[in-house]
DRENDO-1510 file (C-alpha; in Angstrom, 1 decimal, always signed):
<recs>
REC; n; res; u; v; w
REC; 1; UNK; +29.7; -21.5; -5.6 .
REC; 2; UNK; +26.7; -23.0; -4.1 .
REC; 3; UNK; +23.0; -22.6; -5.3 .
REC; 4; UNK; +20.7; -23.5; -2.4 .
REC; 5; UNK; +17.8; -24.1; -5.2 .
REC; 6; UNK; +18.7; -25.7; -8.6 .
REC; 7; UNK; +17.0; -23.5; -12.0 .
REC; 8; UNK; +14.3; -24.4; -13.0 .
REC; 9; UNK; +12.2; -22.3; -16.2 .
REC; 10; UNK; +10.1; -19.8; -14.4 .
REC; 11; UNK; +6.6; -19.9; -14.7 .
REC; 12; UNK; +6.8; -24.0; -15.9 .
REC; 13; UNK; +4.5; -24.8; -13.0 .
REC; 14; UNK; +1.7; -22.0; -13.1 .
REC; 15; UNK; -1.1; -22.1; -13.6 .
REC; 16; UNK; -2.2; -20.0; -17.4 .
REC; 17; UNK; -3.8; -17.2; -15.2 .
REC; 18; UNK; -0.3; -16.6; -13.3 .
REC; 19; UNK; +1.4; -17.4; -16.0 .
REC; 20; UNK; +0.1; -14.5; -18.2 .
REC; 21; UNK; +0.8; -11.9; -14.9 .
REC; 22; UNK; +4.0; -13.3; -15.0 .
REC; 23; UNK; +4.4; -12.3; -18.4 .
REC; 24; UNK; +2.8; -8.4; -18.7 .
REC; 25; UNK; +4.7; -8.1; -15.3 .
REC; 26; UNK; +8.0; -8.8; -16.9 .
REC; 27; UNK; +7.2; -6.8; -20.1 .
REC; 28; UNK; +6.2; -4.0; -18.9 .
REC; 29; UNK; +9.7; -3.5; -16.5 .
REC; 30; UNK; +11.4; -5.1; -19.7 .
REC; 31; UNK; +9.9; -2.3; -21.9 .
REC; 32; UNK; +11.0; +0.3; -19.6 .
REC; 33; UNK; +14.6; -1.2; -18.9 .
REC; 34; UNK; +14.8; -0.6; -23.2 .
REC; 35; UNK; +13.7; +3.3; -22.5 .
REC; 36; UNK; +15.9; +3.7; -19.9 .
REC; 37; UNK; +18.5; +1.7; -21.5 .
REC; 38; UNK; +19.4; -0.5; -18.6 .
REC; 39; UNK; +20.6; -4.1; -19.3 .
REC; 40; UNK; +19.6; -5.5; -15.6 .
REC; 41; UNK; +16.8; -4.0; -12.9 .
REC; 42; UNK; +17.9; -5.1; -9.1 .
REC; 43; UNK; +14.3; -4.7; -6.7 .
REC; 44; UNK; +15.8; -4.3; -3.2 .
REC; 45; UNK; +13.7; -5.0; -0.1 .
REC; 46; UNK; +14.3; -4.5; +3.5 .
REC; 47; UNK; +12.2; -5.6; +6.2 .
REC; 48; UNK; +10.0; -2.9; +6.0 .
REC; 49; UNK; +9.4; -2.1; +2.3 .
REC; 50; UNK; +8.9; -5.8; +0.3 .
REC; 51; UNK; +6.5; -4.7; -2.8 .
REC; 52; UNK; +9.1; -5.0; -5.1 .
REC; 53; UNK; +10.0; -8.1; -3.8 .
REC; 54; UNK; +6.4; -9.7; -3.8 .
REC; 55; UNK; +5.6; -8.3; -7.4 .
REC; 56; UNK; +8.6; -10.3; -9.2 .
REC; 57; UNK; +7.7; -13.2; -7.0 .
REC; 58; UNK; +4.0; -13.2; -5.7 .
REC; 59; UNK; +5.9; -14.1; -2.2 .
REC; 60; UNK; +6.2; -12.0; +1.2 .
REC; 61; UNK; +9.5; -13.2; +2.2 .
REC; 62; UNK; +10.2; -13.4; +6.2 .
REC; 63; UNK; +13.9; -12.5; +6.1 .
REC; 64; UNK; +15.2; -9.3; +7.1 .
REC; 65; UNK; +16.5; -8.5; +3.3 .
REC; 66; UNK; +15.8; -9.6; +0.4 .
REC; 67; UNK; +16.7; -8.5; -3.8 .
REC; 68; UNK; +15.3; -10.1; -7.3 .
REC; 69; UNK; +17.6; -9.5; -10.1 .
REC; 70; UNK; +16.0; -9.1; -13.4 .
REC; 71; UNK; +17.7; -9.2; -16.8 .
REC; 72; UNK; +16.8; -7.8; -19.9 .
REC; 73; UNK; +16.4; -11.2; -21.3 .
REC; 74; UNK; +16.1; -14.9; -19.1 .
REC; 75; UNK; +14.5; -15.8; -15.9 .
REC; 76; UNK; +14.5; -13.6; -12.6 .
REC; 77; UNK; +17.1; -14.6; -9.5 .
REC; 78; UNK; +15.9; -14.0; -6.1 .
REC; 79; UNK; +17.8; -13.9; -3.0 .
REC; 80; UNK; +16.7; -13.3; +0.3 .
REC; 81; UNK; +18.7; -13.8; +4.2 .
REC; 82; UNK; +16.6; -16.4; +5.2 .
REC; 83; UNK; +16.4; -20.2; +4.2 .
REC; 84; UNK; +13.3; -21.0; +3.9 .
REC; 85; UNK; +12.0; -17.8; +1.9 .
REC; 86; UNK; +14.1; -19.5; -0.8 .
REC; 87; UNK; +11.8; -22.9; -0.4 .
REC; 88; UNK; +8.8; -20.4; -1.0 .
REC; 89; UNK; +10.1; -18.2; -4.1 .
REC; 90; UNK; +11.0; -21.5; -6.3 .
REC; 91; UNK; +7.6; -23.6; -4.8 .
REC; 92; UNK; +6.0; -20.3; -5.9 .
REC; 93; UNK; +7.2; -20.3; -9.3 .
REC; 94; UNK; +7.5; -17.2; -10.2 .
REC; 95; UNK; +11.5; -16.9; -10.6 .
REC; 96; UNK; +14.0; -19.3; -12.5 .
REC; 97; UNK; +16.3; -19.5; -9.2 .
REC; 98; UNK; +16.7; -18.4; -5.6 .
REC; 99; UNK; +19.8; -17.9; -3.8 .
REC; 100; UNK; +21.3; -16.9; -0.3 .
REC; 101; UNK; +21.5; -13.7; +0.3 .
REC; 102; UNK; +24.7; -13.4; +3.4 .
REC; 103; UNK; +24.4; -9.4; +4.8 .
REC; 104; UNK; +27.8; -10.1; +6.1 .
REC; 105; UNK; +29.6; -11.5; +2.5 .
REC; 106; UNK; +26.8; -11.4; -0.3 .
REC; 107; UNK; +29.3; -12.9; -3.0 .
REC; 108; UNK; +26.4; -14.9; -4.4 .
REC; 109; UNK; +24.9; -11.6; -5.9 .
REC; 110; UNK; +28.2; -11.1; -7.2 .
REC; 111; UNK; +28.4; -14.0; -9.0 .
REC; 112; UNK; +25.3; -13.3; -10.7 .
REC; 113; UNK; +26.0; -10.1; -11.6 .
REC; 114; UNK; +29.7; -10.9; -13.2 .
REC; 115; UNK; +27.8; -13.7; -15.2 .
REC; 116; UNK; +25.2; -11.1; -16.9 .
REC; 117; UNK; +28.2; -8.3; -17.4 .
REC; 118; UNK; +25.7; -5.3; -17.7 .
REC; 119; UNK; +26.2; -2.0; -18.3 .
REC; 120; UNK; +23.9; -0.5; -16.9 .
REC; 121; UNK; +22.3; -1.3; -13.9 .
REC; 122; UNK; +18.8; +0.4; -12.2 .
REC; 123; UNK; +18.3; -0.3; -8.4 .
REC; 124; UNK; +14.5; -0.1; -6.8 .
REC; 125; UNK; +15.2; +1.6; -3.5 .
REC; 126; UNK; +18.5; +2.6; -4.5 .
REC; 127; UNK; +18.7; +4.7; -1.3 .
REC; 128; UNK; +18.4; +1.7; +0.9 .
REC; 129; UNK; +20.5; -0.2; -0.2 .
REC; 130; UNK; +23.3; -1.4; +2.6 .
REC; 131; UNK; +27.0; -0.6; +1.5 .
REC; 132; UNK; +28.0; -4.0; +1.7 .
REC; 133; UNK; +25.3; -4.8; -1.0 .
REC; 134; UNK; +26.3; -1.7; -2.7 .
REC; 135; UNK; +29.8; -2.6; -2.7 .
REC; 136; UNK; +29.3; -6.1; -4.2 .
REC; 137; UNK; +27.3; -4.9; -7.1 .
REC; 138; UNK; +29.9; -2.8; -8.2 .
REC; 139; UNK; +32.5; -4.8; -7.7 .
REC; 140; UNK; +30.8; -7.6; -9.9 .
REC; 141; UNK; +30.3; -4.6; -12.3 .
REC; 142; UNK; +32.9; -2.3; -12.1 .
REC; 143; UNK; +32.5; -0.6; -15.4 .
REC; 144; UNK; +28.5; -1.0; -15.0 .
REC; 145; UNK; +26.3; +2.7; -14.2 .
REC; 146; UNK; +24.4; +2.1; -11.3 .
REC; 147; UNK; +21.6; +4.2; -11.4 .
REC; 148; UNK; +18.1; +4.0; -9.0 .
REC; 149; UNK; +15.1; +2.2; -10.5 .
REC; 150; UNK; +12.6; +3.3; -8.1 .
REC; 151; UNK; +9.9; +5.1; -10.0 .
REC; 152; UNK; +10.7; +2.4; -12.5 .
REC; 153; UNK; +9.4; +0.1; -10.4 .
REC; 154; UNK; +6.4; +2.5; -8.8 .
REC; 155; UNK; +5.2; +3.3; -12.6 .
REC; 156; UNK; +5.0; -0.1; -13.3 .
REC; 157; UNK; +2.8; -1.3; -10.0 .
REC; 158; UNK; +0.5; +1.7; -10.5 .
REC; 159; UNK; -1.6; +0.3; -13.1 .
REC; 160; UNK; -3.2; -2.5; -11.9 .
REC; 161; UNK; -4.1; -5.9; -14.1 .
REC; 162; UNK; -7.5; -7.5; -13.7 .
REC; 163; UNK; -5.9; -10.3; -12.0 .
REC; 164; UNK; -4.4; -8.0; -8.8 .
REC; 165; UNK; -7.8; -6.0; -9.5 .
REC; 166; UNK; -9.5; -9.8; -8.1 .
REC; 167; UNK; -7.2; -9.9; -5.0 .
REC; 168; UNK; -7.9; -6.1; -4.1 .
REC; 169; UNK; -11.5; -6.8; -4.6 .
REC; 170; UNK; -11.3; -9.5; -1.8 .
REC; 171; UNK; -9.6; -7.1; +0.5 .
REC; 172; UNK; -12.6; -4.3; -0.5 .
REC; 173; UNK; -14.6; -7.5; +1.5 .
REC; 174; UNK; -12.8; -7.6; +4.0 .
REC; 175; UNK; -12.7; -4.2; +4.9 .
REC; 176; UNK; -16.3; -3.9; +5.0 .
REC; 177; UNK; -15.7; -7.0; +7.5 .
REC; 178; UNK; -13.3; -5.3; +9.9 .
REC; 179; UNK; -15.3; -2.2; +9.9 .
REC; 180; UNK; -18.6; -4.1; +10.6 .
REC; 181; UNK; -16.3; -5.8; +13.5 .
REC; 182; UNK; -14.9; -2.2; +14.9 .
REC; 183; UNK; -18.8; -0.8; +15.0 .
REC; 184; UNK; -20.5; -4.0; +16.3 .
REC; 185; UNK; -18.2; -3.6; +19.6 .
REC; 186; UNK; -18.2; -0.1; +20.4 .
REC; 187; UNK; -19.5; +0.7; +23.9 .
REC; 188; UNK; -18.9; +2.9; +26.6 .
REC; 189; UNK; -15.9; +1.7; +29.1 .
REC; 190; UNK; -14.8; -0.4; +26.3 .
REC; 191; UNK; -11.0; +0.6; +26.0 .
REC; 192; UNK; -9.0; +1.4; +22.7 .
REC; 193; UNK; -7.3; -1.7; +22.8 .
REC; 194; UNK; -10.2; -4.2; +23.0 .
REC; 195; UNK; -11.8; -2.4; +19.9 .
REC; 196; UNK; -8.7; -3.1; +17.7 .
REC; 197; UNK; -8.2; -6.8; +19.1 .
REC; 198; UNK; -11.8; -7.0; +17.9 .
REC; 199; UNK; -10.9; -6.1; +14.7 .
REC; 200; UNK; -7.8; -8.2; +14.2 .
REC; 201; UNK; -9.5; -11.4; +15.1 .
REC; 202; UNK; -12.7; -10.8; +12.4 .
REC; 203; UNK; -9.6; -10.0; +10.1 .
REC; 204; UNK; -7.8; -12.9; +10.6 .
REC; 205; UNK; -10.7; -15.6; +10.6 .
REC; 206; UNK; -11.0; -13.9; +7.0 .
REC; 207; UNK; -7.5; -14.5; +5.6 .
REC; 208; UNK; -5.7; -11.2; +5.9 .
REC; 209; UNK; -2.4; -11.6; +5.8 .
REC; 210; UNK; -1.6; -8.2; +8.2 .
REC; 211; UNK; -3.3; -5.1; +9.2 .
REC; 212; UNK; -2.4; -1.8; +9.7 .
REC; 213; UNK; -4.8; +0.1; +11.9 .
REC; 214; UNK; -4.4; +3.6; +13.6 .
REC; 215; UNK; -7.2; +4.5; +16.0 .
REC; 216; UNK; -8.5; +7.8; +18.1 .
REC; 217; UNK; -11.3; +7.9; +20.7 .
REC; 218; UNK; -12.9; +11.7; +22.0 .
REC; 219; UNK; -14.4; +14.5; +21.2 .
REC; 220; UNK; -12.9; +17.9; +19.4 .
REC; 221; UNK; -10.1; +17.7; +21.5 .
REC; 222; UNK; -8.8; +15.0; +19.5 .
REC; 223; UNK; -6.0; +15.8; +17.1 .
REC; 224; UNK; -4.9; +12.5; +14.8 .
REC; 225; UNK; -4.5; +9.1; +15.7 .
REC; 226; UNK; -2.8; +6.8; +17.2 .
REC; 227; UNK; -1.9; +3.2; +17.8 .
REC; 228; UNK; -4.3; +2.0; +20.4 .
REC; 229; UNK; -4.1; +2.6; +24.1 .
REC; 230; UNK; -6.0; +2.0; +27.1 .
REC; 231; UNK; -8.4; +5.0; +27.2 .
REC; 232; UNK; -11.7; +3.7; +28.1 .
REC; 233; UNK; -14.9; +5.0; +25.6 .
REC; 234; UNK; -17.5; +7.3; +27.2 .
REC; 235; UNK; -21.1; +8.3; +25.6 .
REC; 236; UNK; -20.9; +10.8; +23.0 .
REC; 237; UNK; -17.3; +9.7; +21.9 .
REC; 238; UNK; -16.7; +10.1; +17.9 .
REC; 239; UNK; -14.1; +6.9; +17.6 .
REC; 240; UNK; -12.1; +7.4; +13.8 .
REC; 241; UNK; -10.3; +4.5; +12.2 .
REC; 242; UNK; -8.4; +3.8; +8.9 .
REC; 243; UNK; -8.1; -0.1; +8.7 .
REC; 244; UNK; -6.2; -1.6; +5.9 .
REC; 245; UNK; -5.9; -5.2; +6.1 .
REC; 246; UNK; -3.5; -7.1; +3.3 .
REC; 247; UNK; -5.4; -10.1; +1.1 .
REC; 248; UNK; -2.8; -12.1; -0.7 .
REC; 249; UNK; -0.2; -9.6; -0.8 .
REC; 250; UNK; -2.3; -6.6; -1.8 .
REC; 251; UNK; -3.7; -3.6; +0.9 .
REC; 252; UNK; -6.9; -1.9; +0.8 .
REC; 253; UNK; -8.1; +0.7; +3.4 .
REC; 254; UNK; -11.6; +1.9; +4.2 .
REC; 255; UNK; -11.5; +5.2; +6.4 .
REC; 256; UNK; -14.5; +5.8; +8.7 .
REC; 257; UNK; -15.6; +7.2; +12.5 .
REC; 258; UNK; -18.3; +6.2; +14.6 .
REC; 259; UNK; -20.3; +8.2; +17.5 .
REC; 260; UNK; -21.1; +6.1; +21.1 .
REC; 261; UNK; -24.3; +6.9; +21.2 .
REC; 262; UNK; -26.3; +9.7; +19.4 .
REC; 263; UNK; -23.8; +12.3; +16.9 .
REC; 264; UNK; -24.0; +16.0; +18.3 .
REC; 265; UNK; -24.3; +19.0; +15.8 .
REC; 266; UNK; -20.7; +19.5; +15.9 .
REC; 267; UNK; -20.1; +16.0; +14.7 .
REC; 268; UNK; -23.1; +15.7; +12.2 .
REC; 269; UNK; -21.5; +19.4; +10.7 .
REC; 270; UNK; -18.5; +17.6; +10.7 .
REC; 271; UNK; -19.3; +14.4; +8.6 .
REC; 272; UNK; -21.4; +16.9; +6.2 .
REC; 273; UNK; -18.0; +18.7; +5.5 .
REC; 274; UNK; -15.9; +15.7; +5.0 .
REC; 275; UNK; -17.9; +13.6; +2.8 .
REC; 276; UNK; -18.7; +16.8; +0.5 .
REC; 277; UNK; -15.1; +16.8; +0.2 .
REC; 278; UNK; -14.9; +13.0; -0.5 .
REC; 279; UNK; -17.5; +13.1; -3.2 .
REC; 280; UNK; -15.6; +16.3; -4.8 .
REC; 281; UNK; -12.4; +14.2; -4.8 .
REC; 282; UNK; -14.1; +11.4; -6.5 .
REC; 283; UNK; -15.9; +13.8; -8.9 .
REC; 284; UNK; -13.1; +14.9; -10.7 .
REC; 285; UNK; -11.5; +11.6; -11.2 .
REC; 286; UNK; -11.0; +10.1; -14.5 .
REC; 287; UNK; -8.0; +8.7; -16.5 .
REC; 288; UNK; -4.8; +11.2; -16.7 .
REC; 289; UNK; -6.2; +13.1; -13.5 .
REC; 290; UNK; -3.4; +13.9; -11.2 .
REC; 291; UNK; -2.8; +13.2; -7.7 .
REC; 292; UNK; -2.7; +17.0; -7.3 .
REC; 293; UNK; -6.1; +18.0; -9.1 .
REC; 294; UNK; -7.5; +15.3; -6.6 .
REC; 295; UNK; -6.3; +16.8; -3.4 .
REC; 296; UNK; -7.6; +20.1; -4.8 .
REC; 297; UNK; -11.1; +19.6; -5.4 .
REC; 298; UNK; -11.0; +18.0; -1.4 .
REC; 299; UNK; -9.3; +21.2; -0.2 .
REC; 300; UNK; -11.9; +23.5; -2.2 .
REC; 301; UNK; -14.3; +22.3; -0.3 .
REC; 302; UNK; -12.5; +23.4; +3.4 .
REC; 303; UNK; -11.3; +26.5; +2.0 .
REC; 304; UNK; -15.2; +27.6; +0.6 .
REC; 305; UNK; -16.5; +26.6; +4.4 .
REC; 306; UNK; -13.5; +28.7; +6.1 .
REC; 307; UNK; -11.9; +25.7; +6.9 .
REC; 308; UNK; -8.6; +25.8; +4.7 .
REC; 309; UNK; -5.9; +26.1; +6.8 .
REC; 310; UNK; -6.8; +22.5; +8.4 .
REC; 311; UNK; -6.0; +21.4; +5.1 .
REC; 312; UNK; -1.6; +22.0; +5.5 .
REC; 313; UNK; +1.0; +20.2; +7.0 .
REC; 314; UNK; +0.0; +21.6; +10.7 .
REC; 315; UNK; -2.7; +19.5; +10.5 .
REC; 316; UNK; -2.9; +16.9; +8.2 .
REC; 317; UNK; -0.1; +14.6; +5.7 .
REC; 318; UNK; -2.1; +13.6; +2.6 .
REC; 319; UNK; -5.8; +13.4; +1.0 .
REC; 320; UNK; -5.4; +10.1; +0.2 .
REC; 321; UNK; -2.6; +7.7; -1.0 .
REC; 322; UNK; -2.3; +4.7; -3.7 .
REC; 323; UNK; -2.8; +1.6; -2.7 .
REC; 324; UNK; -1.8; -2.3; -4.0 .
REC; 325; UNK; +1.6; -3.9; -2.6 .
REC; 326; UNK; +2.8; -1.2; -0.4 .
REC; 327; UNK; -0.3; +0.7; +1.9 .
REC; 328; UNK; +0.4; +4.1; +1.4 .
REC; 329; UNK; +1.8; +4.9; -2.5 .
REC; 330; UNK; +1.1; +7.4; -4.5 .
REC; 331; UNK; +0.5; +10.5; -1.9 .
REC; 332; UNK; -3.0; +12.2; -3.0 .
REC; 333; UNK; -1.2; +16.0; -2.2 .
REC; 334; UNK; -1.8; +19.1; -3.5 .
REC; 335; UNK; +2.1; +19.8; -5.8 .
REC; 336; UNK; +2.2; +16.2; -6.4 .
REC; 337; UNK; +2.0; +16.0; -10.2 .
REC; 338; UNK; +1.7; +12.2; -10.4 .
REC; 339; UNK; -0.9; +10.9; -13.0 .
REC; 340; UNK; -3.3; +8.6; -12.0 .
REC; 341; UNK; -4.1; +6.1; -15.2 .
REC; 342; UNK; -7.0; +3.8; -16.0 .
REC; 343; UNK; -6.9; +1.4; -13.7 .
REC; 344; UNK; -4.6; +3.0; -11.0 .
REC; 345; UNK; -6.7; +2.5; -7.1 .
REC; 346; UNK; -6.4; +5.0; -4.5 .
REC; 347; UNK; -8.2; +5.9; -1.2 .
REC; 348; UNK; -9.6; +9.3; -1.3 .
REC; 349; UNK; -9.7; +10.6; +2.5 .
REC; 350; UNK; -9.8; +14.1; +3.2 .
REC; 351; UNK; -8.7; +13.1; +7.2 .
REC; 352; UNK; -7.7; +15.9; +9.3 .
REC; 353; UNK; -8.6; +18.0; +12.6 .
REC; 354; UNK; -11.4; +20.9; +12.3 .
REC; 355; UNK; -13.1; +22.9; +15.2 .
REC; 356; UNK; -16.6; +21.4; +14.3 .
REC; 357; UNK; -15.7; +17.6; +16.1 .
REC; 358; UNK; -11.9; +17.3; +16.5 .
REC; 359; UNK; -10.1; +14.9; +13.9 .
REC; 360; UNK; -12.5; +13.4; +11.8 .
REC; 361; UNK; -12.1; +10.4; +9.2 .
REC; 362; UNK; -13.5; +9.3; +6.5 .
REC; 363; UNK; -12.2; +7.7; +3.2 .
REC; 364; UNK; -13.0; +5.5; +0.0 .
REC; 365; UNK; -10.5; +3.3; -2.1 .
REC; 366; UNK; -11.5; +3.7; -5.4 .
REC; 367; UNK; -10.2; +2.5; -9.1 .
REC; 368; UNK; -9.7; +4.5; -12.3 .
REC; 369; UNK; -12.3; +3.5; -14.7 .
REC; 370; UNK; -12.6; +4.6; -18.3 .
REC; 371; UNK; -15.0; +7.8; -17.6 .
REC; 372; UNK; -15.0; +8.0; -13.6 .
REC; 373; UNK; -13.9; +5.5; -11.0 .
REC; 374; UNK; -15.4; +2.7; -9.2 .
REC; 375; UNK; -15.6; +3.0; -5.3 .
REC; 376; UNK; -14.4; -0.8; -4.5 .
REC; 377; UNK; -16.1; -1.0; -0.8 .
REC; 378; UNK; -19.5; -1.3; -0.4 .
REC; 379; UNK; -19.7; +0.2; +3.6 .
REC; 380; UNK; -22.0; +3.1; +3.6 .
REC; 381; UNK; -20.8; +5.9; +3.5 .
REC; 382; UNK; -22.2; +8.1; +7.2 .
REC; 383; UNK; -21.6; +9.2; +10.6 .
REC; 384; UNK; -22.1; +5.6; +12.3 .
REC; 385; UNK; -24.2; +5.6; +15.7 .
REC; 386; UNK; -24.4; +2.9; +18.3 .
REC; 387; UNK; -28.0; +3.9; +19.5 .
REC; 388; UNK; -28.5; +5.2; +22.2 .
REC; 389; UNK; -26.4; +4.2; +25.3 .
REC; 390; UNK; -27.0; +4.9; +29.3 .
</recs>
């Protein structure tokens, strides 16, 4: 057996703040894993989903897999593919020990597993979960119930501490950054591309760890968005955005759309419609709210104007998703029962297509307060203009 990073007490080389995270993180999964009766929770993370991973262990690893095994009692393991992720979970602190995780012969899971003997066993993406991986696990535990832990897991990273509350606060600044960025360079000729560069750069100079960006130039013939491409702006152009940059592991989005030049009547109708929706999304939030009574009281607001059936799937996906590890959480969509607790953040974006101005965006990450919410950006919310332009 080889352990590519000796144990060492997790949490021994925190500082108090972290250390008390640390601590509600693991009792509130611990609490749970009592509920649910499960003697060990195993947080799976591919390349592309890695919240899991970065709650147990305040780290983004690089490698193209990576787990944290977490008993109901002692320190948390974590393995990932690559070396030097392993460097960054034990410098981090966060977990007792890290390991290597081999895709091809993962037997260093197994010996974990055999040494804690559970019997039951909860997996957080539990459909992702590669059969070689899934093979191990119950070989180490053959008489174990392997169940999936992934609303475990989502439950527990929905209400947010005041201490990932900070961190999402300095992404809510650097949203208002990038969108100051995305306005400040808008011109006509100027194509898609350039714009988003833009944007990355200001976001970068600031810290953010990533971006995700979508992007549509146009007028009402514009349906959703896109990645960027090379379409050159023209006067009169409404260009939409959702930006979401990442600030020390957590994302926040700000949803807006700007006019080259001077707004028509179409697109000034347009804003009018979607920011009464906004404001009658954020009206009716408050603790124990559901994600579903949210996407109603956006959706009212199309359907009393004559514009409800730009509110379904032929249009649009969501009226807003949670937000904190992973960019696009909780879906805000009408049938989708979730409740939304104190606490809980959320972008509420009523973005689709209408006839008024084509697709039109606009959006507000907000938190769960004790009577209301608390909008977290402090970009206006309007129809931006560039002045007038030749």
């Amino acid at each position: 057996m080889t352990i590519d990073h000796a144990p060492a007490p997790a949490g021994a080389a925190l500082s108090a703040e972290d250390r008390a995270e640390l601590r509600l993180r693991h009792g509130k999964i611990r609490d749970a894993m009592a509920d649910q009766g499960l003697d060990v929770v195993l947080a799976y993370g591919p390349a592309w989903r890695r919240e899991n991973i970065r709650y147990f262990t305040d780290v983004t690893p690089a490698g193209s897999a990576a787990l944290v095994v977490l008993p109901a009692e002692g320190d948390a393991v974590a393995f990932s593919t690559r070396p030097s992720d392993l460097t960054a979970f034990t410098a981090q602190g966060w977990v007792g020990e890290a390991r290597r995780l081999d895709p091809a012969n993962p037997a260093e899971l197994g010996v974990v597993l055999k040494e804690l003997a559970p019997r039951r066993i909860g997996i957080a993406h539990h459909e992702l979960v590669p059969l070689v991986l899934m093979e191990t696990i119950r070989a180490a535990a053959p008489a174990a119930e392997v169940v999936p832990a992934t609303k475990l897991l989502d439950t527990a990273r929905l209400v947010k501490s005041e201490w990932e509350l900070a961190r999402m606060r300095r992404s809510a600044v650097v949203c208002a950054a990038g969108w100051e960025a995305f306005v400040d360079v808008l011109e006509p000729g100027l194509p898609e591309y350039r714009i988003v560069a833009e944007v990355e750069a200001r976001l970068k100079n600031l810290g953010a760890e990533d971006n995700f960006m979508l992007i549509a130039s146009g007028r009402d013939e514009v349906r959703g968005m896109t990645p960027p491409g090379d379409r050159l702006l023209e006067a009169g152009d409404m260009v939409r955005t959702e930006l979401t940059p990442k600030m020390d592991g957590y994302w926040l989005q700000i949803c807006r759309s700007a006019v080259v030049g001077k707004a028509d009547d179409g697109q000034r109708k347009s804003f009018d419609l979607f920011n009464e929706a906004v404001e009658a999304g954020i009206s009716v939030v408050r603790p124990g709210v559901t994600a579903h009574e949210v996407a109603v009281a956006e959706n009212d607001v199309f359907r009393k104007y004559g514009y409800g059936e730009y509110c379904t799937s032929q249009y649009t996906r969501v009226r807003g998703h949670g937000h904190g590890l992973h960019l696009d959480e909780t879906p805000i969509i009408e049938g989708n029962h979730t409740v939304l607790p104190e606490n809980s953040v959320f972008i509420i974006h009523p973005n689709t297509y209408t006839p008024l101005a084509g697709y039109h965006v606009l959006g507000d990450p907000v938190r769960v307060t004790g009577d209301g919410c608390e909008v977290l950006i402090t970009t206006e919310r309007k129809l931006f203009e560039t002045g007038d332009v030749a």
